[in-house]
C-alpha positions in Angstrom: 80.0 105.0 110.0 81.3 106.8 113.3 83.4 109.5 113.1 86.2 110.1 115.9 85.1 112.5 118.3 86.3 116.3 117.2 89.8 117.4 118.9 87.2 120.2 120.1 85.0 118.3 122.1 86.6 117.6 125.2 87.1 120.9 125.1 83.8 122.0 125.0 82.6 119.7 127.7 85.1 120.6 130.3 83.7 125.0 129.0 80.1 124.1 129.7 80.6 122.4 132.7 82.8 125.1 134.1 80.2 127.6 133.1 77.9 126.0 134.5 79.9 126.2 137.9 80.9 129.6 137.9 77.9 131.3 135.8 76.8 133.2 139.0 80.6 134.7 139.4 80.6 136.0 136.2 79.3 139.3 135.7 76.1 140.1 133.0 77.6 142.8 131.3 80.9 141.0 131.1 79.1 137.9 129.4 77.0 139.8 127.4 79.8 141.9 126.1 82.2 138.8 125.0 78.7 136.9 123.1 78.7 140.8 121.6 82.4 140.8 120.5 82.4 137.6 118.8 79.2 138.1 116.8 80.5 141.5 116.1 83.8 140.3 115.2 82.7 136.9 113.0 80.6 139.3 110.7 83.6 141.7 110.2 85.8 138.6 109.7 82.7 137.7 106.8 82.6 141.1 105.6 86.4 141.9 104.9 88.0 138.0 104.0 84.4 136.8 102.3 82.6 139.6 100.9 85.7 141.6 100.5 83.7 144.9 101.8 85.1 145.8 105.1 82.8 148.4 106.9 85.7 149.1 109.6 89.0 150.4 109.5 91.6 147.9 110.5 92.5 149.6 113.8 88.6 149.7 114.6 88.9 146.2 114.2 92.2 145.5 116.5 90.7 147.6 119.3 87.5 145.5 119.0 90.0 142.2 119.3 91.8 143.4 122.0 88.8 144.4 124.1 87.2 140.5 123.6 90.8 139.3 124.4 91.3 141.0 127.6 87.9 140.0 128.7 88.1 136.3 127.9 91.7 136.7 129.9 89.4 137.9 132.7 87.1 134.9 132.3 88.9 131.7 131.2 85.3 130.2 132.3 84.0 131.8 128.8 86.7 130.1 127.1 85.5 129.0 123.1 87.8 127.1 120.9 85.5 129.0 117.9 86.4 132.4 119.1 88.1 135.2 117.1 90.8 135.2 118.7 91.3 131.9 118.7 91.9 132.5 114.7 96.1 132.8 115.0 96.5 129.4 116.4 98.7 127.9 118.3 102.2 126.7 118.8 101.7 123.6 120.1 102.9 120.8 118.0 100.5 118.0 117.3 100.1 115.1 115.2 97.1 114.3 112.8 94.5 111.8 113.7 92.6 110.0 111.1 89.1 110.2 110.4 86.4 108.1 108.4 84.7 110.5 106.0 81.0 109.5 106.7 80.3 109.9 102.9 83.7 109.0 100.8 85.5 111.8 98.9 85.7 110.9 95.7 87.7 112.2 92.6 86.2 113.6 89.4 86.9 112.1 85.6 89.3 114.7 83.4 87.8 115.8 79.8 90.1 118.2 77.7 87.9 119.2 75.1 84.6 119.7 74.3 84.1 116.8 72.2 84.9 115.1 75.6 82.1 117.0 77.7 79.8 115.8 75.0 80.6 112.6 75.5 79.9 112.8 79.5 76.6 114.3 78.6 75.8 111.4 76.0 76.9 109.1 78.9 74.3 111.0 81.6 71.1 111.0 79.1 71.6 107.1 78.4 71.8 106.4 81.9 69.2 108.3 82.7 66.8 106.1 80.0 67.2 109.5 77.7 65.5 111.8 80.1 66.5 115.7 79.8 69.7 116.9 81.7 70.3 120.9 83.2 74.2 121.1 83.0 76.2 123.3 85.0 79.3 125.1 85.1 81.9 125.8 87.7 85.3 127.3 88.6 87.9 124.6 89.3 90.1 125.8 92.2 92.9 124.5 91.9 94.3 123.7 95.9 93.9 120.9 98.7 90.2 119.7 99.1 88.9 119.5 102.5 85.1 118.7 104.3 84.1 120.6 106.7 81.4 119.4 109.3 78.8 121.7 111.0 76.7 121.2 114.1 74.2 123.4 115.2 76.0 126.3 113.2 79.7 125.4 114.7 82.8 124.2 113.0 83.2 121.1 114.3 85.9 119.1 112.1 87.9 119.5 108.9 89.4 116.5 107.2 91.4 116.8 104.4 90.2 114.0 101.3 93.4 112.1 102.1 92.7 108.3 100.2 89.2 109.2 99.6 87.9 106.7 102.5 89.6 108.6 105.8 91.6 111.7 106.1 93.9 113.8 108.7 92.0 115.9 110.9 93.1 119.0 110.6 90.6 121.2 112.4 93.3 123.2 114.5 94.5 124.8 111.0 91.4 124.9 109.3 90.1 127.4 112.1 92.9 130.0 111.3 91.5 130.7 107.8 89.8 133.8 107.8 87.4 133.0 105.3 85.6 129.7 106.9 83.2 130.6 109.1 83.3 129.4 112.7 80.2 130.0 113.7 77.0 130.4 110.9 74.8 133.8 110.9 72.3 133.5 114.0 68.5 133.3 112.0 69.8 131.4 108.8 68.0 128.6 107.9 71.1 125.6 107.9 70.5 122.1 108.9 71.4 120.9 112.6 74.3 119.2 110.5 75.8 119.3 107.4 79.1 119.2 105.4 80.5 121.5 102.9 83.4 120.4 100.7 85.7 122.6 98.7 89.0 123.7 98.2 91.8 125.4 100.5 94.3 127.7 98.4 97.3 129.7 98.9 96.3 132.7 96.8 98.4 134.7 94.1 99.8 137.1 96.4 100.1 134.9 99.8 102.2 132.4 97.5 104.5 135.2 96.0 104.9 136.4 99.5 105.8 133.3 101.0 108.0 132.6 98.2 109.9 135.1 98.2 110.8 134.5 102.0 112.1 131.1 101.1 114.3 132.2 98.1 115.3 134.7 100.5 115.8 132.0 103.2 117.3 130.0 100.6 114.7 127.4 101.1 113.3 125.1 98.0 110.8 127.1 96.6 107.0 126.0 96.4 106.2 124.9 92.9 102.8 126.2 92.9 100.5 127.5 95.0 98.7 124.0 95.4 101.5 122.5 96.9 102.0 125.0 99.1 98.4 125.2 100.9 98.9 121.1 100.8 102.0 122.0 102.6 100.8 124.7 104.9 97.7 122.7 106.1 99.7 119.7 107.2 102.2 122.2 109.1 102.2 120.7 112.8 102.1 124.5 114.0 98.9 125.7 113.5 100.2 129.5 114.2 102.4 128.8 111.6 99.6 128.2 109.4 97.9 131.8 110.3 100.6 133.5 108.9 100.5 132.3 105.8 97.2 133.6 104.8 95.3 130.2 103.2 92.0 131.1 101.6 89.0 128.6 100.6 86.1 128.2 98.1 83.1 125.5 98.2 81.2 123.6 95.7 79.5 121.0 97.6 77.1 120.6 100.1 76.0 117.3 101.8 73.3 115.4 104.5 70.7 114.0 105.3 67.4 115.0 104.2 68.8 118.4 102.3 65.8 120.7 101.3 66.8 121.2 97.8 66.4 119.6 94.8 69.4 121.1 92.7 73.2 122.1 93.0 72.7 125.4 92.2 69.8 125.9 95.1 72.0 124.0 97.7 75.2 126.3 96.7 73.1 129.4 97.0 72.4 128.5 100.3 75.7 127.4 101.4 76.6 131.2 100.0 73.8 132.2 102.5 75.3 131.1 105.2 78.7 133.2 104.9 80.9 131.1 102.5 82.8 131.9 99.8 81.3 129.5 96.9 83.0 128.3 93.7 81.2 130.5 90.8 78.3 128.6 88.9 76.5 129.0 86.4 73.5 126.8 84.4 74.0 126.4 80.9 71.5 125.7 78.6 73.2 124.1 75.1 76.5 122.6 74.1 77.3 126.2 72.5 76.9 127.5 76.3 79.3 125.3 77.5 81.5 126.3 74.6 81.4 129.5 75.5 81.9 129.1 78.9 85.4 127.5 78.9 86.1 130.3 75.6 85.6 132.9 78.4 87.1 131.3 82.1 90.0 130.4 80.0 90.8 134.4 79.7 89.1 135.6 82.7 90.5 133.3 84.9 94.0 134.6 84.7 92.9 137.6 86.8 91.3 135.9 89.6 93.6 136.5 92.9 93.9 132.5 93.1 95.0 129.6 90.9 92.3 127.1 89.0 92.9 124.5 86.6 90.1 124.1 84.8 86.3 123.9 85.1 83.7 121.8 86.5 80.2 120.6 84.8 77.8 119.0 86.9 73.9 117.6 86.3 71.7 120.3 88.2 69.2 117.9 89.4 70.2 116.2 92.9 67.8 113.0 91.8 70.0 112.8 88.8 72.9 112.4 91.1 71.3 109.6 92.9 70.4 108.0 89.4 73.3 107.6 87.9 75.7 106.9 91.1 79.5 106.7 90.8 82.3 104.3 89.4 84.6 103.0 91.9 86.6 106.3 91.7 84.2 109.3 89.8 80.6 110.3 90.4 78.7 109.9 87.0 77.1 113.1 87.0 80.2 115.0 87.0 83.3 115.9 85.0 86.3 118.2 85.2 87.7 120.2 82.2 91.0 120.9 82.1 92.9 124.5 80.5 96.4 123.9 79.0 99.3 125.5 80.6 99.3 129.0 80.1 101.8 130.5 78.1 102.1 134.4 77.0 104.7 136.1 74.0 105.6 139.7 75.5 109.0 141.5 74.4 112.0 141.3 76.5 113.0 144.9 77.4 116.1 144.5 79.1 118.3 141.9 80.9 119.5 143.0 84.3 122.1 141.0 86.2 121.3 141.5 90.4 123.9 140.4 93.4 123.1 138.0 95.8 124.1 137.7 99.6 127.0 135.1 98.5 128.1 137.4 95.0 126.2 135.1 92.9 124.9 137.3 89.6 121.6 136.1 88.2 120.3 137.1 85.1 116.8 138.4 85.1 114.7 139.3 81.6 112.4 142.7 82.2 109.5 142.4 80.3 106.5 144.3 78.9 104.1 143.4 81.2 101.3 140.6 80.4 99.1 138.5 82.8 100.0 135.3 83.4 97.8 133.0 86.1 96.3 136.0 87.9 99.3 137.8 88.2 101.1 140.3 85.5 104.1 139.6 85.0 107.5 141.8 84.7 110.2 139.9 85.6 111.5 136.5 85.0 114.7 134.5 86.1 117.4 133.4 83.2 118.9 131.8 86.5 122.3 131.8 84.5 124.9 132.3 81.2 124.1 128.7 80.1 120.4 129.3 80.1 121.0 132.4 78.4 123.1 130.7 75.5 120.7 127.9 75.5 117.7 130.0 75.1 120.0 132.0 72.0 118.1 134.9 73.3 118.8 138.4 71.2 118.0 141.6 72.1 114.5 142.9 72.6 113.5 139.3 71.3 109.8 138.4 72.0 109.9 135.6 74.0 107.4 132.8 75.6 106.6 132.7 78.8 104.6 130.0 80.9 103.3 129.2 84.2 102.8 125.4 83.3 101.3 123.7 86.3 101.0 127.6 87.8 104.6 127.9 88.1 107.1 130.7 89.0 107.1 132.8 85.9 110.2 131.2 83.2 111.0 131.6 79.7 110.4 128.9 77.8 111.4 130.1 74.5 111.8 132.9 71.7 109.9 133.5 68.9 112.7 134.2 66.6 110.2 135.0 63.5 109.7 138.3 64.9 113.5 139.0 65.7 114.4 142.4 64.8 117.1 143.0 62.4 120.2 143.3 63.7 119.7 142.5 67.0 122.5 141.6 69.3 123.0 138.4 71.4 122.5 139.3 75.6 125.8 139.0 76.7 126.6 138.2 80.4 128.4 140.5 82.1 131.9 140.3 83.2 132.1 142.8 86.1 129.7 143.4 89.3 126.8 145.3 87.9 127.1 147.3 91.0 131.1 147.6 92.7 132.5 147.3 89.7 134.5 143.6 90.5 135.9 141.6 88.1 133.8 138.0 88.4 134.9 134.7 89.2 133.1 131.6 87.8 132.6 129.2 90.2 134.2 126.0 89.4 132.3 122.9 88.0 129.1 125.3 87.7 127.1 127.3 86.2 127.4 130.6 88.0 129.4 134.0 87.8 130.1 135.9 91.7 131.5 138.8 92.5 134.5 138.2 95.2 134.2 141.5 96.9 132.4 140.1 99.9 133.3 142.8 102.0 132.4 146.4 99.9 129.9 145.1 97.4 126.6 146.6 98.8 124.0 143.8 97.9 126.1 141.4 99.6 126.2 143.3 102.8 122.9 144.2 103.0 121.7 140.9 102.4 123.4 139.0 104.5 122.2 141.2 107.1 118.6 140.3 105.7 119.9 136.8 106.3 121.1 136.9 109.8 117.8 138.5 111.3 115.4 136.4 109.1 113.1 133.8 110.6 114.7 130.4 110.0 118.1 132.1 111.5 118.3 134.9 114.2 114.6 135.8 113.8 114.8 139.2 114.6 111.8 141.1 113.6 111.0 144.6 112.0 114.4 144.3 109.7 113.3 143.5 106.4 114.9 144.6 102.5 114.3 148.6 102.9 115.5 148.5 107.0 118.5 146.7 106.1 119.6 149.1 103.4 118.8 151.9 105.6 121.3 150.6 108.5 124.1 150.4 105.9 123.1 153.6 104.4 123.5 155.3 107.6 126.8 153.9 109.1 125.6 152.1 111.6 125.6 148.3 110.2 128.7 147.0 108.1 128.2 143.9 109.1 125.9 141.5 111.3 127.9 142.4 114.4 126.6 145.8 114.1 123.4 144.9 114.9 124.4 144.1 118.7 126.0 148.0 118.9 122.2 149.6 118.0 120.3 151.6 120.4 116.8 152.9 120.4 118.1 155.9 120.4 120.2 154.9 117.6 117.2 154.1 115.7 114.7 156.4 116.8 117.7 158.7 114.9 117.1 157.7 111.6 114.7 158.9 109.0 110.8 157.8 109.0 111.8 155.5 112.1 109.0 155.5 114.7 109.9 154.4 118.2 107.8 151.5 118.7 109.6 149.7 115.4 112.9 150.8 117.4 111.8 148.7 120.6 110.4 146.1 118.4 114.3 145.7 116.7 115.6 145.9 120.1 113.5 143.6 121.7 114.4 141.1 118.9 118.2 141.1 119.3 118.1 140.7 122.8 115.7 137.6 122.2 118.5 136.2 119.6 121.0 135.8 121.9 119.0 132.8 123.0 118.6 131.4 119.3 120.5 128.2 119.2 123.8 127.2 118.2 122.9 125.9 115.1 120.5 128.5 114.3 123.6 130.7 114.5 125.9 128.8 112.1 123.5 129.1 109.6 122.8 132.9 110.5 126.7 133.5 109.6 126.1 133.3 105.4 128.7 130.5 105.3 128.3 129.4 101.4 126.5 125.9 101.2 125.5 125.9 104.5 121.7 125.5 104.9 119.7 125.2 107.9 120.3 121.1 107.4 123.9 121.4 107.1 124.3 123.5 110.4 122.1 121.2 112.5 124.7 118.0 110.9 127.6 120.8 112.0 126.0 121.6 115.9 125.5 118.1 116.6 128.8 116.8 115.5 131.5 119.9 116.2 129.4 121.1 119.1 131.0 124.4 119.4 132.3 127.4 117.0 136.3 127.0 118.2 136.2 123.5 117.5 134.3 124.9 113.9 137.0 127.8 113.1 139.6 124.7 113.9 138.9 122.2 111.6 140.4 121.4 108.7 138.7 120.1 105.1 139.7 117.1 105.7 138.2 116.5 109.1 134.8 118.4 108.0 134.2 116.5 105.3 134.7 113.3 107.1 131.3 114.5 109.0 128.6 112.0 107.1 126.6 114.2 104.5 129.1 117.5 104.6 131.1 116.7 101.3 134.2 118.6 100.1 132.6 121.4 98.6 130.9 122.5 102.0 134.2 121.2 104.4 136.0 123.9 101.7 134.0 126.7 102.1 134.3 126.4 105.5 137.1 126.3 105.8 137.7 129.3 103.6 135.0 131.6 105.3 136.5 131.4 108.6 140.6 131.8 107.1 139.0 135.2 106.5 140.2 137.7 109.5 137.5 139.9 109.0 134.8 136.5 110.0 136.6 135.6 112.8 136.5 139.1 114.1 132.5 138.9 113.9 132.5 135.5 115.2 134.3 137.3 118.2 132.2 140.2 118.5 129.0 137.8 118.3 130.5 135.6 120.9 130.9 139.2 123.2 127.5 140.3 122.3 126.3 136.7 124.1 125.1 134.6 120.9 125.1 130.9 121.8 128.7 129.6 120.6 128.0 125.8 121.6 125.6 123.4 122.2 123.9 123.8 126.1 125.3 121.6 128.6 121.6 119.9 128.6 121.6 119.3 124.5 125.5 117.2 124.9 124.1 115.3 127.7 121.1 114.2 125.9 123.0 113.2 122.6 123.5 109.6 122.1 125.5 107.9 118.8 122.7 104.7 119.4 121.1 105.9 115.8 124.2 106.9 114.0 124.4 106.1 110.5 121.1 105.2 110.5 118.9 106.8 108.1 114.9 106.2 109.2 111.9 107.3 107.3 108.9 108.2 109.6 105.5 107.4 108.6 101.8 107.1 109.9 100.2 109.0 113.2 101.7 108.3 116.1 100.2 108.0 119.9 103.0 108.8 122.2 104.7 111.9 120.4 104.4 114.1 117.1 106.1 113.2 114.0 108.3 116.5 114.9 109.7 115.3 118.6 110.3 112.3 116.5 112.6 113.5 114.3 114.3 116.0 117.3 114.8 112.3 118.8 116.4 110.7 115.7 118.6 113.6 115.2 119.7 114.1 119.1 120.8 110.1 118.9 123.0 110.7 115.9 120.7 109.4 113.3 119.1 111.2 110.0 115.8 111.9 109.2 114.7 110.8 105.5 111.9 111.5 103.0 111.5 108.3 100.8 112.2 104.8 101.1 115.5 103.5 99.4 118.1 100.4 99.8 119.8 102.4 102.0 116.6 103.8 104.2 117.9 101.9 107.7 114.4 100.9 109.0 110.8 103.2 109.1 109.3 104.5 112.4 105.8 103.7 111.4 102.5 104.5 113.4 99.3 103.6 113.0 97.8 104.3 109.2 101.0 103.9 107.4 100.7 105.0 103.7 100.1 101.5 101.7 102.7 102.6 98.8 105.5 102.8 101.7 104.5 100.0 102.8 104.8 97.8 99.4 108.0 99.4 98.8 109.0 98.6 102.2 108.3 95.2 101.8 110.1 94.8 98.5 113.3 95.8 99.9 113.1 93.9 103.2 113.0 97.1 105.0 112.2 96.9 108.9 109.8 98.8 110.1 109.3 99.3 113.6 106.5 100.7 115.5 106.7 103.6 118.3 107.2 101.5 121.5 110.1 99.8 120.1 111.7 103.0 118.7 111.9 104.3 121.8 113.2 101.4 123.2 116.1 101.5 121.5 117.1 105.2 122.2 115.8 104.5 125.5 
């Protein structure tokens, strides 16, 4: 089968040509010193994200960067898509092409006991006429798979497994994880092309991290951390993707005319070559294999990234090409799967924390115990119901699980060992920290504290909220900054933050002047976030970063905002009465419209440009349109900036009321079959724009 041609290799062409142009311009030292730098800089890259034994200090290693950056500045003509620095990616939206796999990707049968491995191995003897079998056993990782295609030593494509026959390309965000190499070892002894086929993760601490931001954000949060590298590597912003610290294991090596008669010899030399390899190890008896799940299934829980199970595989490669494969599963393999994980440990204490909008959440403190790689302290009651629900007494040991490697929850209390006497956990009436009376919020669940305006936690985190990413994206203010400005006077309230100086900064304890100019730099960046960025900056409760783009593109302004009354906000399509009232409410408030003022002084965008009204057509409104497939003229994200700017709403799934589907080329076949069932148009790219057009 052909494969399409890498998104790489234009690139590459137009390099050599131009090198070969203007070789005799370039200096020798110059060229010498950028082949130098990367070599130098791939095997520190190997050393620190592979081996995990860096040999430099991390400002050795920047300094080395920015050398080879400034150099390749000064020669463009050296240009290599496979360069270190090429590793942060870039901004550039772009959609996915699809790719044959030239060998397909198939999926692996599940066993959940051992009775069930015996069974596989049973299988394998009789289909190989009863000849002996080595078996051998590997971690599961448990992430997105992806092949990965060498030439000549150099990355050339990554394809996620996708339906097993093609995948995405996704080459542009495989090259920002650290720990693939870009370029193999000069003087190993790889084939002039091969594939390698593993796993990409999110690890442990990258998916806590990233998280966290979202529940600060107030984003859904990812389930595990498999759906969140699935997410990150289909991000259309491949700098985006650098940032959120992917990680990825192998287990299988393939092409033509391999040296090497068994797994275990070909993963040793994939290992060779500077991956990191899924662990493996030959097992000689049944009692092996026993013993081998008996152990991962403990040791596993403090590996830095999520697995699911196990792997056993026949050693022998002619075995492999013996027994062949059903129509979905090789025959000489199997996957084990562990049960959910699940821990007792005593609760110590129930604390009750304040969010940015007053809302009190009940958290359990626990005595530590590891749980999916991670120990675990804390875990969210979410609210009084749960609590009640849960009948959870004082000091009570309780279950907790990470089914499916979830965020940590209780699951249940082990009221056998229930000490005597022991009291009910009782939600609190007043603000744990100003001392407030609380409110319960009608028709739900949760308790607030109404003292917006003196209740630290609320202050400080809506200041959190204001600079953070998906708002006004100002950088260097994080948790401990933000309590800091309070702390010292200077920020009451998100207006504030247009009133500091460096030399306001520079004032303040542990504050070094660069992360002053950083701060600065970012505020005076923010005034040209736009308007709907800023709605959802001001902490208005139910509004989301959805809600404010609906708000922008229908109010257009923040007069005609403050203006409105329930009645006409909730007649906006998808802004229901609970959000039209606590609009409403936040900006009857004197002490809001006085920011909203300030803000508007400061020069924060109060309305949409001139350019974004005169672009924005009602020819799609109503309309609700499901997008679908890869597309030729635009990226699925321009897509959906077009749907919104004509009035109409971008959807996930297909429904009765899904308007039509934008579909390009490759369109999933389920959405197609349920489009057809409900006499859904669909409508391909050219006509789309067409109609906006």
């Amino acid at each position: 089968m052909q494969i399409q041609p890498s998104l790489f290799d234009n690139l590459e062409l137009e390099n050599n040509n131009e090198q070969q142009v203007k070789q005799t311009q370039l200096p020798a030292g110059d060229e010498a010193r950028i082949i130098e730098l990367r070599e130098t800089l791939h095997r520190h890259n190997h050393n620190y994200y592979v081996l995990n034994q860096p040999t430099i200090s991390d400002q050795e290693f920047d300094h080395l960067m920015r050398e080879l950056q400034d150099l390749e500045a000064k020669h463009p003509e050296m240009a290599d898509p496979l360069s270190p620095t090429q590793r942060v990616g870039s901004d550039l939206s772009q959609g996915f092409k699809q790719v044959v796999h030239e060998r397909p990707m198939m999926s692996l049968g599940n066993s959940y006991s051992i009775e069930e491995v015996q069974d596989f191995l049973r299988r394998a003897k009789e289909g190989l006429g009863g000849e002996p079998v080595e078996i051998v056993g590997e971690m599961k990782y448990d992430g997105t798979s992806i092949s990965v295609t060498y030439e000549n030593g150099r990355l050339v494509r990554a394809v996620t497994r996708g339906d097993g026959v093609r995948g995405d390309d996704v080459t542009a965000n495989v090259i920002t994880i650290r720990s693939i190499p870009l370029e193999l070892p000069k003087g190993t002894d790889y084939p002039p092309k091969f594939e390698v086929r593993g796993e990409i993760m999110l690890p442990w601490a990258s998916f806590e991290r990233l998280n966290k931001e979202r529940a600060f954000n107030e984003e859904p949060l990812f389930a595990n951390p498999r759906n969140a590298a699935a997410g990150t590597l289909k991000m259309q912003n491949s700098a985006e993707v650098a940032k959120r610290g992917l990680d990825a294991y192998f287990y299988f090596l393939l092409g033509d005319n391999l040296p090497y008669s068994t797994h275990t010899e070909a993963m040793d030399a994939v290992r060779s070559w500077g991956f990191k390899v899924a662990h493996t190890e030959v097992l000689e008896s049944i009692d092996a294999v026993a013993d081998f799940i008996a152990r991962w299934d403990k040791d596993r829980k403090s590996l830095p990234v999520a697995t699911d199970g196990l792997v056993f595989k026949l050693n022998s490669l002619r075995q492999w090409l013996n027994l062949g494969a059903t129509a979905k599963s090789p025959r000489w393999a199997i996957a084990y799967k562990f049960a959910p994980e699940r821990e007792c440990t005593k609760l110590k204490s129930v604390s009750f924390e304040v969010g940015r909008t007053g809302v009190i959440t009940p958290v359990a403190n626990l005595e530590p115990v590891l749980l999916s790689g991670t120990i675990v302290k804390r875990a969210s009651l979410h609210n009084e119901d749960i609590i009640r629900q849960l009948d959870i007494h004082d000091h009570d040991m309780v279950y907790v699980e990470k089914g499916g490697e979830i965020i940590p929850k209780i699951v249940g209390v082990d009221t056998k060992q229930r000490e005597p006497g022991a009291e009910p956990v009782k939600f609190v009436t007043h603000c744990p920290v100003c001392g407030t009376p609380l409110q319960r919020v009608e028709g739900e669940a949760a308790w607030v504290c109404p003292n917006k305006w003196e209740c630290k936690p609320q202050i400080t985190g809506r200041i959190e909220h204001f600079v953070g990413r998906h708002a006004m994206n100002i950088d260097g203010i994080g948790e401990e900054v933000a309590v800091q400005l309070h702390e010292s006077g200077m920020v009451n309230n998100i207006a504030d933050l247009y009133d500091l100086t460096v030399e306001k900064l520079v004032g303040l304890d542990r504050f070094q002047l660069k992360s002053a100019q950083r701060i600065m730099r970012g505020i005076e960046q923010s005034r040209q976030v736009p308007f709907e960025r800023v709605i959802y900056a001001l902490s208005i409760q139910f509004v989301g970063e959805t809600t404010a783009k609906v708000l922008a593109r229908n109010v257009h302004n923040i007069d005609r905002l403050m203006e409105m009354s329930a009645e006409e906000l909730a007649a906006i399509p998808e802004i229901g009465p609970k959000i039209a009232q606590s609009i409403v409410e936040y900006f009857a408030v004197d002490t809001n419209r006085d920011i909203v003022e300030r803000l508007r002084w400061a020069g924060l965008q109060m309305a949409l440009s001139e350019e974004e009204l005169a672009n924005r057509t009602t020819k799609l409104e109503g309309k609700k349109i499901v997008i679908s497939g890869v597309f030729q003229h635009h990226s699925r994200e321009e897509y959906k900036a077009m749907i919104e700017q004509h009035g109409g709403k971008n959807v996930s799934s297909i429904s009765k009321a899904t308007s039509f589907i934008l579909a390009g080329d490759n369109m999933g076949p389920a959405k197609l079959e349920k489009a057809q069932k409900l006499g859904i148009d669909i409508i391909d790219e050219n006509r789309f724009l067409e109609m906006i057009e």
